[in-house]
SEVEXZA-808847 format. One record per residue (C-alpha): z negated, x negated, y; residue in one letter; residue number from 1. Coordinates in nm, 3 decimals. Layout:
REM SEVEXZA-808847
c3;c1;c2;residu;num
Z;X;Y;A;NUM
...
END
This chain:
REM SEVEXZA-808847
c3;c1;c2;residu;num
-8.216;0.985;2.104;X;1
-7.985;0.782;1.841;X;2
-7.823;0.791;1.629;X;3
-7.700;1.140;1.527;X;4
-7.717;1.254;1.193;X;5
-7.431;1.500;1.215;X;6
-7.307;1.575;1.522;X;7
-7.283;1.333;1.836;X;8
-7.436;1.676;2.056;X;9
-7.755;1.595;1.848;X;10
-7.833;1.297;2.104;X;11
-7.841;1.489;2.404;X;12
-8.099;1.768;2.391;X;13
-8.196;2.011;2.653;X;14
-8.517;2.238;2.556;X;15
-8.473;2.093;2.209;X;16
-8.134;2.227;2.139;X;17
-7.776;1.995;2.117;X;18
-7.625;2.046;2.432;X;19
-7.316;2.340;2.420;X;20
-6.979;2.181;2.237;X;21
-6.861;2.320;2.583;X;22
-7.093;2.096;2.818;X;23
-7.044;1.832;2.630;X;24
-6.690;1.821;2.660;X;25
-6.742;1.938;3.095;X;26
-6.967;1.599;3.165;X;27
-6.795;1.380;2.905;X;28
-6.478;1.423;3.079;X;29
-6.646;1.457;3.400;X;30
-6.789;1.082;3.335;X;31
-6.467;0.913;3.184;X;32
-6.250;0.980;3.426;X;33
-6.494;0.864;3.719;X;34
-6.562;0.546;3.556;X;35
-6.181;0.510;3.472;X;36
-6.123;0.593;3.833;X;37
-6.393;0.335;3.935;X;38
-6.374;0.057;3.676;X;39
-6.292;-0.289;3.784;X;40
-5.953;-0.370;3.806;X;41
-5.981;-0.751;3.691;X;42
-6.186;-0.617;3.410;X;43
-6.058;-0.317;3.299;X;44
-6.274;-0.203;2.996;X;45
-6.486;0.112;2.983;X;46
-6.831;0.081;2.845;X;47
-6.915;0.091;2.484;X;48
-7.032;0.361;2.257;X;49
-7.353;0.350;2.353;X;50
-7.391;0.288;2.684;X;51
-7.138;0.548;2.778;X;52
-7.349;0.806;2.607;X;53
-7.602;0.695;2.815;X;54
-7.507;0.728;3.109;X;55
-7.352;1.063;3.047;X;56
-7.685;1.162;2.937;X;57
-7.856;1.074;3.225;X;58
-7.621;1.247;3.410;X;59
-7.645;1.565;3.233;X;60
-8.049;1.542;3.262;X;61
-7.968;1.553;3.667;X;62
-7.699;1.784;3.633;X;63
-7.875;2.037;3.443;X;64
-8.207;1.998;3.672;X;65
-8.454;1.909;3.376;X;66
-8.843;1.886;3.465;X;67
-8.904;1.596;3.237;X;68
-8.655;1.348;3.016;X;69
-8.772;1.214;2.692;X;70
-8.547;0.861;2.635;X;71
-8.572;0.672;2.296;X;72
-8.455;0.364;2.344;X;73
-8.160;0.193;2.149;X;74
-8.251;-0.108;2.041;X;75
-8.548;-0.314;2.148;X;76
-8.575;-0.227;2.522;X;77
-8.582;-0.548;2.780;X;78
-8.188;-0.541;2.702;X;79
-8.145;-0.234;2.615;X;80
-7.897;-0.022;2.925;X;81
-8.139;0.266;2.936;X;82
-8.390;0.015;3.097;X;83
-8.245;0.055;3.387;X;84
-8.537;0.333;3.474;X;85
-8.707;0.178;3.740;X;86
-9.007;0.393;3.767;X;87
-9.074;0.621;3.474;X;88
-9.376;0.848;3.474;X;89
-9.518;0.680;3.152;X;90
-9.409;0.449;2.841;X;91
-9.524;0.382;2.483;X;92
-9.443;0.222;2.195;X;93
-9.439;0.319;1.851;X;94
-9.538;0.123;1.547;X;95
-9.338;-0.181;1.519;X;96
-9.087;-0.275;1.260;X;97
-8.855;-0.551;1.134;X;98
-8.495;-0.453;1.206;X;99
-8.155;-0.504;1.417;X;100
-8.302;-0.883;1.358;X;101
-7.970;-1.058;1.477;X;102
-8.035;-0.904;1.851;X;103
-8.393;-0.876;1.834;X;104
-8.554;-1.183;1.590;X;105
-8.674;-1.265;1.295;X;106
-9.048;-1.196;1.371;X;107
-9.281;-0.934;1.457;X;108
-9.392;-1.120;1.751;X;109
-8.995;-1.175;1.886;X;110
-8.966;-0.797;1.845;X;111
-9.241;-0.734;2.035;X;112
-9.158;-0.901;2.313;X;113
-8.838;-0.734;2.330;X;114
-9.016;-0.360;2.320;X;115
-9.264;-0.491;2.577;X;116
-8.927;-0.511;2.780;X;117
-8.990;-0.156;2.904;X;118
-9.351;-0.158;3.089;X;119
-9.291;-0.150;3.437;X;120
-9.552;-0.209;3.730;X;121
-9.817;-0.008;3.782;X;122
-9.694;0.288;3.481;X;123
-9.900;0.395;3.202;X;124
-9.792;0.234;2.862;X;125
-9.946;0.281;2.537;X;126
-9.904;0.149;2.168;X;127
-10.084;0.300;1.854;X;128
-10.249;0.020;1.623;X;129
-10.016;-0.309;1.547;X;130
-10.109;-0.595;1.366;X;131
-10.294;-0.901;1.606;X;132
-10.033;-1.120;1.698;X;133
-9.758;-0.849;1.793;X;134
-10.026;-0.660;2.025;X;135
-10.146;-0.989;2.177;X;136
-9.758;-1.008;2.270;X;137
-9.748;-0.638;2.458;X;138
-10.078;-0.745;2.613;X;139
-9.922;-1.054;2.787;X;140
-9.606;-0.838;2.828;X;141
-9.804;-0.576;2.982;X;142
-9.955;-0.842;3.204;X;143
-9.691;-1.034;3.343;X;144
-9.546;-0.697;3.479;X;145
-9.899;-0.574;3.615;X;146
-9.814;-0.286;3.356;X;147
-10.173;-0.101;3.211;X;148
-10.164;-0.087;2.886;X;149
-10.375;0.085;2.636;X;150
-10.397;0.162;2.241;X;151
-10.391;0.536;2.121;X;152
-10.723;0.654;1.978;X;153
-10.692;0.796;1.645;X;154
-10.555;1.123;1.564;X;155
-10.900;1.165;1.347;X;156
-11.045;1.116;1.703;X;157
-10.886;1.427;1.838;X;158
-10.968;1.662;1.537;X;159
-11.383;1.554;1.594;X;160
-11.577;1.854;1.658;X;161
-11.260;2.113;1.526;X;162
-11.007;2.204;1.255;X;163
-10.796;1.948;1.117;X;164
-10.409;1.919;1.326;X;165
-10.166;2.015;1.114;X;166
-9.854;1.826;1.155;X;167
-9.489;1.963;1.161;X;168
-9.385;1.621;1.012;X;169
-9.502;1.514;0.632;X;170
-9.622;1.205;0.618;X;171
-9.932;0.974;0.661;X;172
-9.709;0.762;0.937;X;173
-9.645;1.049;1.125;X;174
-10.030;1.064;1.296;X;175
-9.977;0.778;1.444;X;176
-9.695;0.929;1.577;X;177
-9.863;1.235;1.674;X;178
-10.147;1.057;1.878;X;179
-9.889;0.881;2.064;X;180
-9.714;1.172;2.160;X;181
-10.041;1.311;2.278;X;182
-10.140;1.038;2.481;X;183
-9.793;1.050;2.676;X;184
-9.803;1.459;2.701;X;185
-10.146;1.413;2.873;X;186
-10.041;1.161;3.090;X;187
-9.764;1.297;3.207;X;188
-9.966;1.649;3.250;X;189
-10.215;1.496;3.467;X;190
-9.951;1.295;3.670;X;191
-9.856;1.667;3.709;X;192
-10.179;1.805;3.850;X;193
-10.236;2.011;3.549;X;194
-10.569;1.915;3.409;X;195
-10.499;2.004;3.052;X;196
-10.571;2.381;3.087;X;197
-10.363;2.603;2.865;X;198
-10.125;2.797;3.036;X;199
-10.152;2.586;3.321;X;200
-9.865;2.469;3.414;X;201
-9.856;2.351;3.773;X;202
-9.544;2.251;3.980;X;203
-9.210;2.185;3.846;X;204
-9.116;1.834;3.909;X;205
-8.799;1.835;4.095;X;206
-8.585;1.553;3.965;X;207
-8.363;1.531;4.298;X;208
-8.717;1.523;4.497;X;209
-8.925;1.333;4.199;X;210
-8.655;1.105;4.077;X;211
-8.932;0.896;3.990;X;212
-9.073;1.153;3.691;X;213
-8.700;1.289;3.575;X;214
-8.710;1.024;3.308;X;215
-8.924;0.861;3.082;X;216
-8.875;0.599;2.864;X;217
-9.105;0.690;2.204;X;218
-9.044;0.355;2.077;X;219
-8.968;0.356;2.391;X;220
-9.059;0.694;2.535;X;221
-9.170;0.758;2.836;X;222
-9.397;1.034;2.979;X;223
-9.840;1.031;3.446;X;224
-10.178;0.843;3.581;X;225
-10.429;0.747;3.350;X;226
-10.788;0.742;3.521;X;227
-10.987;0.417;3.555;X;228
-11.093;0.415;3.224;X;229
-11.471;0.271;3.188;X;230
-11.550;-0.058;3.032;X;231
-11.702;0.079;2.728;X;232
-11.359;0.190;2.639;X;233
-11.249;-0.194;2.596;X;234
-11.381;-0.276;2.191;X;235
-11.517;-0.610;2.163;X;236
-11.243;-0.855;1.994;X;237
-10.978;-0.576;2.092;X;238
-10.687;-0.733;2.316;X;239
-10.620;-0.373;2.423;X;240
-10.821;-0.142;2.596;X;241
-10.885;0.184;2.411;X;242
-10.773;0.518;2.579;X;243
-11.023;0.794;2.541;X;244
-10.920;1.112;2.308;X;245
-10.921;1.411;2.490;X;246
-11.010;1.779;2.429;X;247
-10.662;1.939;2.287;X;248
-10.469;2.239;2.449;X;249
-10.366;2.493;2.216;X;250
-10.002;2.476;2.328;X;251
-10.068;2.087;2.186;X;252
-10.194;2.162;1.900;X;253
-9.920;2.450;1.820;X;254
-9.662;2.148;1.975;X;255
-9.749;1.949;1.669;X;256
-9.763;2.199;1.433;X;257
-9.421;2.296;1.485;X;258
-9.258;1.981;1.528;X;259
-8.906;1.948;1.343;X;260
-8.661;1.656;1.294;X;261
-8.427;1.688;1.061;X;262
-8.367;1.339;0.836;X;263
-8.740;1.293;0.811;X;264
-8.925;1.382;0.534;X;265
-8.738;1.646;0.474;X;266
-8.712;1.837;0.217;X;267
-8.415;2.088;0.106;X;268
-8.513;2.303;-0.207;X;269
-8.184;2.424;-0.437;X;270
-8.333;2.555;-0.740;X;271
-8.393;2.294;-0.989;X;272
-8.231;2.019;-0.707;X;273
-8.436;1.924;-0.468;X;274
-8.366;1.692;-0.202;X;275
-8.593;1.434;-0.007;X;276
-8.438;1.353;0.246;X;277
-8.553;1.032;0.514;X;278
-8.398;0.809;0.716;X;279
-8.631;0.491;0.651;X;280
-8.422;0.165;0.689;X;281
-8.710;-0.064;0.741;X;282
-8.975;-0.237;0.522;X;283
-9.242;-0.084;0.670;X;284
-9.104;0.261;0.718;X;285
-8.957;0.260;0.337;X;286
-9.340;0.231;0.233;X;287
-9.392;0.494;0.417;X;288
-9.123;0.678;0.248;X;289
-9.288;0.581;-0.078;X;290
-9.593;0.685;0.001;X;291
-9.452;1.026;0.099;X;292
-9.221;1.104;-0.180;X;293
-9.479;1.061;-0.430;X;294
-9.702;1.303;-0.244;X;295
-9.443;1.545;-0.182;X;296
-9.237;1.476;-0.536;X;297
-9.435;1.283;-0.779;X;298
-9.724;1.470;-0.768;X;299
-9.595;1.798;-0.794;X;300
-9.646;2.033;-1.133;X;301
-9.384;1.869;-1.393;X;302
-9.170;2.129;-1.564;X;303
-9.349;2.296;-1.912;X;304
-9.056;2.108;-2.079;X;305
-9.131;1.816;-1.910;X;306
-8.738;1.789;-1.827;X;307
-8.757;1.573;-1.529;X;308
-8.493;1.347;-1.387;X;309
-8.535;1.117;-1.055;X;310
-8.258;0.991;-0.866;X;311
-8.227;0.759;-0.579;X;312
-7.942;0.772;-0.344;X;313
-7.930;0.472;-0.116;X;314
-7.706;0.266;0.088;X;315
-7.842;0.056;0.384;X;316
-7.617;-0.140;0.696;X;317
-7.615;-0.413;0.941;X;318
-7.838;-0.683;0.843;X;319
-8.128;-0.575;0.644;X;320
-8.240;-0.707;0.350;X;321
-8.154;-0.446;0.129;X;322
-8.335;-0.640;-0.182;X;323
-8.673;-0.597;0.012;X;324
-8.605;-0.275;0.066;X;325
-8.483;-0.222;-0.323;X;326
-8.817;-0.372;-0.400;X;327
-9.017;-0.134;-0.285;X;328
-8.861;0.207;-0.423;X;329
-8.827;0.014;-0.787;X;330
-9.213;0.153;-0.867;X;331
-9.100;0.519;-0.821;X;332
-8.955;0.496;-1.133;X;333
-8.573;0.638;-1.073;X;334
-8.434;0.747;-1.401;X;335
-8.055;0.655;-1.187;X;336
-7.996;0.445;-0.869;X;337
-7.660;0.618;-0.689;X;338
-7.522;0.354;-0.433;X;339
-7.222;0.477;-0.206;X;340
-7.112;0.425;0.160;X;341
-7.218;0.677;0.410;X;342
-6.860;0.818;0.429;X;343
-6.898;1.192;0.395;X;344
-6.531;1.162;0.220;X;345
-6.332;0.836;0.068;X;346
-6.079;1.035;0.433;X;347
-6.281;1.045;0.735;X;348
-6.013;1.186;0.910;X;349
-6.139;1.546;0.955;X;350
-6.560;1.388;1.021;X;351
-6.485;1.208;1.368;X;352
-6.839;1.223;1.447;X;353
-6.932;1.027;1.162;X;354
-6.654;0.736;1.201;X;355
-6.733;0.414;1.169;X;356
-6.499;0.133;1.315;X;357
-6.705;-0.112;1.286;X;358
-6.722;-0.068;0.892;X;359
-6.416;-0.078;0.678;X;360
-6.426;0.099;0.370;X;361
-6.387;-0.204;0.136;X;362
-6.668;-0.350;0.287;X;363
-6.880;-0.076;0.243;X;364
-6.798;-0.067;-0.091;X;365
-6.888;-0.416;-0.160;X;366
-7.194;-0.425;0.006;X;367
-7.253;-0.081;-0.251;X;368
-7.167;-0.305;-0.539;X;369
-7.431;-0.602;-0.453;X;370
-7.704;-0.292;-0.394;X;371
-7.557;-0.223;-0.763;X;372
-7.647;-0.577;-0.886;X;373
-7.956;-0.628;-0.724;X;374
-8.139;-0.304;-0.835;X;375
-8.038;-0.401;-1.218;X;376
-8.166;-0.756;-1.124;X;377
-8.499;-0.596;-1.000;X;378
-8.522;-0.326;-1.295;X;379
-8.485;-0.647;-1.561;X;380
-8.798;-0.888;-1.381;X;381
-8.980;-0.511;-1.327;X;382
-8.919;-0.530;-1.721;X;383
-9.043;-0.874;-1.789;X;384
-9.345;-0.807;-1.609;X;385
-9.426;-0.423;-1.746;X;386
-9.351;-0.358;-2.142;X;387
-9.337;-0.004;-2.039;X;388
-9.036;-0.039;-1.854;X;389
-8.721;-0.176;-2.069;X;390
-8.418;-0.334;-1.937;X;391
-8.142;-0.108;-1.861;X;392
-7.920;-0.430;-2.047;X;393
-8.122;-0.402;-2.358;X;394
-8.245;-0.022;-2.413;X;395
-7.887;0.200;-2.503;X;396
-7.851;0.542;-2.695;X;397
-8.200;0.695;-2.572;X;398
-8.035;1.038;-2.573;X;399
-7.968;1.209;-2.893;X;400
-7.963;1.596;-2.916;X;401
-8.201;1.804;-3.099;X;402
-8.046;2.047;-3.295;X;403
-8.412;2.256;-3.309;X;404
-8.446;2.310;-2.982;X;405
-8.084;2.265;-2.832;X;406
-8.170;2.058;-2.599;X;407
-8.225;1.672;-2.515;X;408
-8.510;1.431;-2.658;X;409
-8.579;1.116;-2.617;X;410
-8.571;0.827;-2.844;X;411
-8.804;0.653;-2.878;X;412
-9.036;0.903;-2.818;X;413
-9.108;0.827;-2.414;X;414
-9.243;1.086;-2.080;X;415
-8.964;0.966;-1.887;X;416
-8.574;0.870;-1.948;X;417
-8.590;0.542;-1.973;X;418
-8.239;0.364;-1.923;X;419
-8.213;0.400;-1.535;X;420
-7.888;0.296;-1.478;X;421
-7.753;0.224;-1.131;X;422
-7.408;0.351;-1.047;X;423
-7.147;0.339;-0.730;X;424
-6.933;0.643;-0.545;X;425
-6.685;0.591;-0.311;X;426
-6.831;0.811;-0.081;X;427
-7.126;1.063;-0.042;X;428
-6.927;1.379;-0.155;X;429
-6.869;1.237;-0.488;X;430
-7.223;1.090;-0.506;X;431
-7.403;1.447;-0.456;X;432
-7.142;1.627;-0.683;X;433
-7.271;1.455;-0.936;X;434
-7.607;1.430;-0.912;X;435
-7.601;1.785;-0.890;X;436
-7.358;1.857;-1.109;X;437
-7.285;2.197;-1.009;X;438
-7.644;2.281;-1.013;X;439
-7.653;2.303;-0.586;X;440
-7.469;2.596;-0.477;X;441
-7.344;2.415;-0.143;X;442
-7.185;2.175;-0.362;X;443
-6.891;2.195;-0.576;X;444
-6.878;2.084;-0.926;X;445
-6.772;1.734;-1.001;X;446
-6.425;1.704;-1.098;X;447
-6.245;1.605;-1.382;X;448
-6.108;1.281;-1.213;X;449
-6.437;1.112;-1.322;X;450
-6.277;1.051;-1.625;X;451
-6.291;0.693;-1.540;X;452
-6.680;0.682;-1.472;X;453
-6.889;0.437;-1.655;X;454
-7.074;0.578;-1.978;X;455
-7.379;0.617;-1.794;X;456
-7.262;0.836;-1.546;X;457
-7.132;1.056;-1.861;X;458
-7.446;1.051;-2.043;X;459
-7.654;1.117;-1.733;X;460
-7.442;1.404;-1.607;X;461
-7.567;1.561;-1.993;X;462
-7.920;1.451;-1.850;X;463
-7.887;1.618;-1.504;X;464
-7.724;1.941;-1.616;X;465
-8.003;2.000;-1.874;X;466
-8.267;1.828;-1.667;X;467
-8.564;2.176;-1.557;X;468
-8.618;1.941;-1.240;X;469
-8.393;1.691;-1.050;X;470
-8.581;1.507;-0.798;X;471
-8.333;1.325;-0.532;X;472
-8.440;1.079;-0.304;X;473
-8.135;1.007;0.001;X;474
-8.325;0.702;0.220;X;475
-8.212;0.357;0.337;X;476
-7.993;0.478;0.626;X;477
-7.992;0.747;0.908;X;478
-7.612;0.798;0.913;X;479
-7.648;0.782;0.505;X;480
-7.913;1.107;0.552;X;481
-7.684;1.229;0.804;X;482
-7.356;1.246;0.604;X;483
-7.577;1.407;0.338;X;484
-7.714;1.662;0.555;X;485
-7.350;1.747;0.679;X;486
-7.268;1.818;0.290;X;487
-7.612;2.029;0.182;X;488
-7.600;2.240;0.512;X;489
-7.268;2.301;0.646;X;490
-7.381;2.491;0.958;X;491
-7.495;2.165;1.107;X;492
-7.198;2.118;1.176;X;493
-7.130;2.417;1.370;X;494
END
């Protein structure tokens, strides 16, 4: 899978555990110097990032004998170098997003095309529910390469007739999810010769006798034979046939339960800190964020003193419009917006896992400021639009103490802080150091060196110290989630 959030390891899992620092060090080497031994003469250049890692993963999966490979996919997939799977034992597709737009388009419909790249002839794909032009593009995809396709039945179709599944992974997205990952377990079960029975487990597949099963290729993720599936299954006006749902094994139903991955909805309680913590870097998957932080945040039991503060921590690469995205999370009502490059430290020196070449620090930073400018942009027309919700520009001096109760008030009188001001760190270390401002015992204090900081980071650090609740919301980027993670829970990085 890709990318890591702390540690490169993470991308190469066997049983769901990083591979040892010490096999990953045996077949990296081990795959270097053969292709530095091997490598064209009149072209002398190794392969990049990620292709080498993929390669060296596929050679660990044969090295280490696995019965099954799960392989996500890059970017897209009909370019992508792990399609070079000829014959995987099933494939699906997950919900479909705008993103990496400069290698995949501009549309929904270019994008699918390029995830339809993956359905080979004659394997199993399937897709959970996309909008009508986008599936009409994996149908003819699915077509042209004599690949059968079908659409996921609804988790809700699975829990008929018993308990509801509960999920491992918050989030209303994630059942979509879940009844994808179903579909492909089953399939690949059958293909197997186990019929779904619990505890039955059948043969091992033997990847040097069944190199045709080792691999599989989640949004592009392969996993068996589907049975002819009867007519009735094909709804009228529906371009894709509908697979049936299927009685659930307990092991499946425990599978889903107990489902972890860490950057996802996740949430990392510290006292009166808490963190929400998800990778969502798309439109579509930062509504989804949305929609889950005010489930898991918003609506939870306020503090008796009502001291409540929201922050947003975001930052956001490559080409996405980070002003849609910006959009979106405006209606959450952050008290501060904390923009800062996804450098753990201003020196990356000692974080090689977490270098970025691509990315100079100056840039980062710039791209930090314009997040800076458009939130404020987006905060002022949020203001012209709702009375309720003054200009940062125009609305200074809200907090004033109150000698009665030691403590902070608000005026005017108001149920939430209301001068959300947006500020920029150099890098993630400082950012959390001050939101928390001492408050998260994996986190130092903030120094005194912020004697520079704009007033509102001053007057909000008042705010956060005295704040009974200090909801924190890290999204926009995986490797932004994963520098935070590395920083809240050092023995990730173990």
């Amino acid at each position: 899978s890709s990318p890591h959030l702390v540690q490169v390891r993470e991308r190469i899992r066997i049983n769901g555990q990083p591979i040892s620092k010490d096999l990953f060090s045996k077949y990296f080497w081990l795959v270097y110097n053969r292709l530095e031994e091997t490598k064209d003469s009149a072209h002398a250049s190794m392969p990049a990032y990620f292709r080498f890692l993929t390669i060296m993963a596929f050679h660990v999966f044969l090295q280490e004998k696995v019965d099954l490979a799960v392989v996500e996919v890059g970017i897209g997939g009909t370019y992508d170098c792990t399609n070079i799977i000829r014959a995987p034992v099933v494939c699906g597709v997950s919900s479909l997003g705008i993103d990496h737009t400069s290698i995949l388009g501009d549309t929904m419909e270019k994008i699918a095309w390029q995830k339809g790249g993956i359905f080979k002839p004659g394997v199993p794909a399937f897709t959970v529910a996309q909008p009508e032009r986008p599936l009409e593009v994996l149908r003819e995809r699915a077509q042209e390469r004599k690949c059968p396709l079908y659409l996921c039945p609804e988790l809700d179709d699975f829990e008929e007739g018993c308990r509801a599944l509960e999920l491992g992974l918050a989030g209303a997205h994630q059942r979509s999810n879940a009844a994808l990952a179903l579909q492909l377990a089953q399939t690949w079960l059958q293909r197997r010769g186990c019929q779904g029975k619990a505890g039955d487990r059948g043969r091992g597949p033997d990847p040097a006798r069944d190199p045709e099963v080792s691999v599989g290729c989640l949004s592009c993720l392969g996993l068996g034979e589907l049975k002819e599936l009867p007519p009735s299954t094909e709804l009228l006006g529906r371009p894709v046939p509908l697979a049936p749902a299927f009685q659930l094994t307990d092991a499946m139903i425990q599978g889903l339960r107990d489902t972890e991955w860490l950057g996802r909805t996740q949430v990392l309680s510290r006292g009166p800190v808490t963190w929400y913590l998800d990778g969502a870097h798309t439109t579509s998957s930062i509504q989804a964020c949305v929609r889950w932080f005010r489930q898991a945040a918003l609506n939870q039991d306020k503090p008796h003193d009502g001291s409540e503060v929201r922050v947003l921590l975001f930052n956001a690469t490559g080409d996405r419009d980070t002003a849609a995205l910006l959009k979106l999370l405006v209606p959450c009502h952050f008290d501060y917006a904390v923009f800062c490059p996804n450098f753990t430290e201003v020196s990356v020196a000692n974080n090689a896992d977490q270098q970025n070449f691509n990315v100079t620090l100056e840039n980062a930073l710039t791209r930090c400021l314009e997040n800076q400018r458009t939130w404020t942009r987006l905060l002022e027309e949020k203001a012209g639009q709702d009375p309720w919700f003054p200009s940062p520009l125009r609305v200074e001096g809200l907090l004033q103490p109150a000698p009665t109760r030691g403590s902070l008030l608000l005026v005017p009188p108001a149920p939430r802080p209301l001068n959300s001001p947006a500020l920029v760190f150099p890098c993630l270390a400082q950012a959390l150091r001050w939101v928390a401002q001492g408050r998260d015992p994996q986190l130092a204090a903030p120094t005194a060196s912020g004697a520079h900081a704009p007033p509102a980071a001053s007057s909000g650090a008042v705010l956060l110290r005295e704040a009974a609740a200090v909801r924190v919301l890290v999204t926009g980027s995986l490797h932004l989630v994963g520098g935070a993670l590395r920083l809240l829970d050092p023995a990730l990085s173990q």
